[in-house]
N, C-alpha and C positions, 0 to 999 in steps of 0.2 A: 428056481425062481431067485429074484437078486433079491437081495437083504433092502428090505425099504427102511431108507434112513431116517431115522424122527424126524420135522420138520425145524429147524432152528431160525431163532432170530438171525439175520443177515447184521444187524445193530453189534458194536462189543464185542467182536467173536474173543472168546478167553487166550489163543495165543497168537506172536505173529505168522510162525507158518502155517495156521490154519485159516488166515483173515482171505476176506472172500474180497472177489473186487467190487468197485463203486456201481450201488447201483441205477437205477434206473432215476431215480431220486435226484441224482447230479450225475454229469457229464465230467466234472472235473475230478480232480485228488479230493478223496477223505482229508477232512481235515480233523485235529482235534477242537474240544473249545477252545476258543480265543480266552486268554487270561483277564478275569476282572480285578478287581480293587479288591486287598483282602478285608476280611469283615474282622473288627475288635471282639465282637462277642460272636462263636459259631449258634447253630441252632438247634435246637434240641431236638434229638426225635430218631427216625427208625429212616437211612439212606439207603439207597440200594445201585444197582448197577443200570444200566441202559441198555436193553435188551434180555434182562433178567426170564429165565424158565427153568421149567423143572432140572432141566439136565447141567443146568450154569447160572447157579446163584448166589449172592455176593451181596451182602449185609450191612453197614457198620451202624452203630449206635453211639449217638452221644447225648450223655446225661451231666446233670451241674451236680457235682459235691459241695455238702455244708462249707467247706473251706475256701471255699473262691474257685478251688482247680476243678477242670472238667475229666471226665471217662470216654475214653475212647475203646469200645470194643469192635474188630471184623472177624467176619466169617464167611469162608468160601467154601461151597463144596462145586464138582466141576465132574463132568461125566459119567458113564454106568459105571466107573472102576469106584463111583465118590471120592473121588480123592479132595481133601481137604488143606484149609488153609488158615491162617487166623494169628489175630494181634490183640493184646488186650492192656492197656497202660492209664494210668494217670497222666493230664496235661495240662499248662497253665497256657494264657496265649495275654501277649503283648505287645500291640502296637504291629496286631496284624499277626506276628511270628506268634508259631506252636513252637513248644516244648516240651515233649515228651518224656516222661521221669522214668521212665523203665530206660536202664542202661542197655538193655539189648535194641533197644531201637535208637540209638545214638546217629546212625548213618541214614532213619527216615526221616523226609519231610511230609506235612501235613498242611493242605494249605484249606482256607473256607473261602468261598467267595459264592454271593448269592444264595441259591438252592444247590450247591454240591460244595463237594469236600472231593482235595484230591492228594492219594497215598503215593508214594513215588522214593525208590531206593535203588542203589546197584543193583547189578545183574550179584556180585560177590556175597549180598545178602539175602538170603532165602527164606522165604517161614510157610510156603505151602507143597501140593503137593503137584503133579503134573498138571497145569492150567490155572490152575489153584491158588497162583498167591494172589495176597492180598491187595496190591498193588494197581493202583487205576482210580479211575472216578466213577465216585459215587453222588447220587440224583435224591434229593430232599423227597423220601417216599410217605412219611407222613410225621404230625407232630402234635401232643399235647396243646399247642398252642397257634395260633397264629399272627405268623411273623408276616410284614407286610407283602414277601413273594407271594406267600398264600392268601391273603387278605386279597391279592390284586387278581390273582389265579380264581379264587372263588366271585370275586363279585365279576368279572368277565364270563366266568360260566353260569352267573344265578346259581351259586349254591343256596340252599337256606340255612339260615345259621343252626338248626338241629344236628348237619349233617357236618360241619366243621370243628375247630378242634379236637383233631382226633379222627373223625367217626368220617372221613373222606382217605382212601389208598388212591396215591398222583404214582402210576405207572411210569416214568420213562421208554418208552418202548424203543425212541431212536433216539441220537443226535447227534446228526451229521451236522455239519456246515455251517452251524450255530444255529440251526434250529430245533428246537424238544418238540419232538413229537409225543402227547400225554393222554393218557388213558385213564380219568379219573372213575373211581369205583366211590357211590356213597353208601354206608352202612344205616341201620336203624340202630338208635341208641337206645331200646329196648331190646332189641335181638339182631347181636352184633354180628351173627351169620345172615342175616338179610340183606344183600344185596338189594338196595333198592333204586338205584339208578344207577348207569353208564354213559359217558360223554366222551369226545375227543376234542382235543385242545392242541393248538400246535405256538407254541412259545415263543418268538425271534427274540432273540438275547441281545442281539445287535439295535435293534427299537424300542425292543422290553414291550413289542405289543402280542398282546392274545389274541389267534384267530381261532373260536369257536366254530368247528367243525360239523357237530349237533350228537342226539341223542344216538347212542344204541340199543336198540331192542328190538323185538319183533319186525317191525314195519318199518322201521326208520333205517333200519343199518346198511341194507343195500343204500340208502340215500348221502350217507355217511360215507361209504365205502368209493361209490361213485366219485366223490367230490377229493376225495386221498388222490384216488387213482388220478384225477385231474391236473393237480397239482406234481402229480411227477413219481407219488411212489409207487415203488414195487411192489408183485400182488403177496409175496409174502410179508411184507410189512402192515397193508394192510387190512392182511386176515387175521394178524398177530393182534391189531388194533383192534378187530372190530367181533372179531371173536375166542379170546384171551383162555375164557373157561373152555372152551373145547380144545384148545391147544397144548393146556398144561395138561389136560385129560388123556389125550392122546400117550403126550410124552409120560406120562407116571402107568398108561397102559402099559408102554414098550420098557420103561424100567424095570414093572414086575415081572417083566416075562424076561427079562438078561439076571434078572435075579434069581429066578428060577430055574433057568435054564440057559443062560448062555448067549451066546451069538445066534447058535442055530433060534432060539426061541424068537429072534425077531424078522425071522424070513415067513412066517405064516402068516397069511390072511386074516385080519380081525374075525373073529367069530361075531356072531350076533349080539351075545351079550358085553362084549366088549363095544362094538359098534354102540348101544345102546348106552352103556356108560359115559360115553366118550357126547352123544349127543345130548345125555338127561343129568347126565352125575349120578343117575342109581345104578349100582352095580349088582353084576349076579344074578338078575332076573332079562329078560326080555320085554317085561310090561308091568304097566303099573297103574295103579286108580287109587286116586285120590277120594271119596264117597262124602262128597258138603251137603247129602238132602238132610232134610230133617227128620222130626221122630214122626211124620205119615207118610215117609217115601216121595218127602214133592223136593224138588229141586236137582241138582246135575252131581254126575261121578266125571271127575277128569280123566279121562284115558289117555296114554302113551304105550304103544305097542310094537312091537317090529309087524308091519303089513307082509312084506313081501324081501325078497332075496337072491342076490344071483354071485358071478362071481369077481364085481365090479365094485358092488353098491349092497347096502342095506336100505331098506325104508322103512322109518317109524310115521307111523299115523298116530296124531295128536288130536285126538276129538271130546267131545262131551254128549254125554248120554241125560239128555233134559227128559223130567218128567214132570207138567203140570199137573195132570191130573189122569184118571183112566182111562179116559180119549183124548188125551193129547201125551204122545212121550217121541222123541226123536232123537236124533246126533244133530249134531252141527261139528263139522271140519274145523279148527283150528289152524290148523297143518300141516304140511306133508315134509318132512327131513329125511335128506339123503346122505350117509357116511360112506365117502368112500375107502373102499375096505383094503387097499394097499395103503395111501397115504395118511388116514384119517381123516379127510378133509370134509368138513360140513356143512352142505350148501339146504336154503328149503325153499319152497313153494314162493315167497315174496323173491326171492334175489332170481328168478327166471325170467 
């Protein structure tokens, strides 16, 4: 059987002999972004790459020192070999230009403009490892504050202000042609692992206008997904959009098993329980129940279970086991998810 490849973003690929061609998206040449105005003061917060996943990720932070100069730290890691990459200095910025006070980056520039920051040095200076350096542009991934990109970003998607500064992750997933295509994640600021909404946003840098895509979730993302496809993009792009947590899931499946074992570890078929990972986040079991009745048995158990198996697909049935009372108890179907078990791909019962 051939080695099935992780799925990667088509967005950023990390070098140029590995860059894929134009896709479906545009008919013409990739372009890079077009240069804007540089900004006096950069902005604070946690940047990341455009097309960022498990297998190719790319960080930088910037923070304000008591003294006026700002920090600039990156960090890449790039592949199952992880090879890594990273810069980390003092900088002052005036009248647009950085300055970078570590003398070993004397030959980088650093530039800010809008939502990204972009690193850029000779081929003669190196500082990562294969795929790995630091070098390229980075996409405003979230910030302590908001600065008016995000201020305009939020009130075009109806943020509510619980879920901003801070407590919203702005994905870049593309940006071709001077469009960002954005995958907004909002958090509970009581429990900052709650995922509590998903949106797509797509940016034009050239109008500075937001088109509001709509909601991801259950029901809605086939609707989501539909209206990408419309507009032009590719279906990896946007399954990377519209289903982000299944796709790092995948790839962090296929890393443990090169980790464990190699090459050969990525030519076997997902097992069930991995299938099952890949489509819930619980790992190591095949099923799982959630039990919300209370203390006389009345109310529902969530269940997620692998139903059935072949050697194509898995299927998790997502149901609830209601119990009103001694004569009345039933299931009700939530859903039916299918992983496919060469590529990972997760489609359910709404996207048919």
């Amino acid at each position: 059987m051939a080695t099935p490849a992780p799925p990667q973003a088509p967005a950023q690929p990390p070098a140029a002999s590995e860059k894929s061609k134009p896709t479906a998206a545009s008919q013409t040449e990739v372009l890079p972004p077009k240069p804007v105005a540089a900004q006096e003061q950069p902005i604070e917060g946690t940047y990341a790459r455009a097309g960022e996943n498990q297998l190719w990720q790319g960080r930088a932070e910037i923070s304000k020192r008591d003294n006026g100069t700002f920090h600039l730290e990156v960090n890449v890691t790039s592949g199952f070999a992880h090879n890594v990459g990273s810069m980390e200095s003092d900088f002052t910025i005036t009248s647009g230009k950085v300055k970078l006070l570590n003398e070993e980056y004397d030959d980088v520039s650093v530039t800010f403009a809008e939502n990204r920051l972009v690193i850029d040095y000779p081929d003669s200076k190196l500082f990562g490892g294969h795929n790995a350096e630091p070098r390229g542009t980075y996409y405003l991934f979230k910030s302590p504050i908001d600065p008016p990109f995000l201020a305009k970003l939020y009130d075009a998607a109806k943020i509510e202000p619980s879920y901003r500064e801070g407590f919203t992750d702005i994905w870049t997933v593309n940006a071709d042609q001077g469009k960002q295509l954005l995958l907004l994640q909002s958090y509970s600021a009581i429990n900052r692992s709650n995922l509590v909404s998903e949106q797509v946003v797509i940016y034009n840098e050239s109008s500075k206008a937001f088109n509001v895509i709509g909601e991801i979730d259950t029901v809605s993302r086939k609707k989501a997904a539909d209206r990408l496809k419309s507009l032009g993009y590719p279906e990896d792009l946007v399954y990377l959009a519209t289903r982000k947590a299944e796709f790092d899931r995948y790839q962090e499946t296929m890393m443990q098993r090169f980790d464990n074992e190699g090459h050969p570890g990525l030519e076997a078929l997902l097992s069930e329980q991995e299938a099952f990972f890949i489509a819930t986040g619980i790992g190591g079991v095949t099923s799982h129940a959630d039990n919300r009745r209370n203390e006389d048995n009345i109310g529902s158990i969530f269940i997620q279970e692998v139903s059935s198996s072949d050697d194509e697909k898995v299927t998790i049935h997502v149901y609830e086991a209601v119990r009103n009372g001694d004569d009345d108890e039933h299931t009700a179907t939530g859903n039916w998810i299918n992983v496919d078990r060469t590529m990972g791909r997760v489609t359910d019962m709404f996207e048919e």
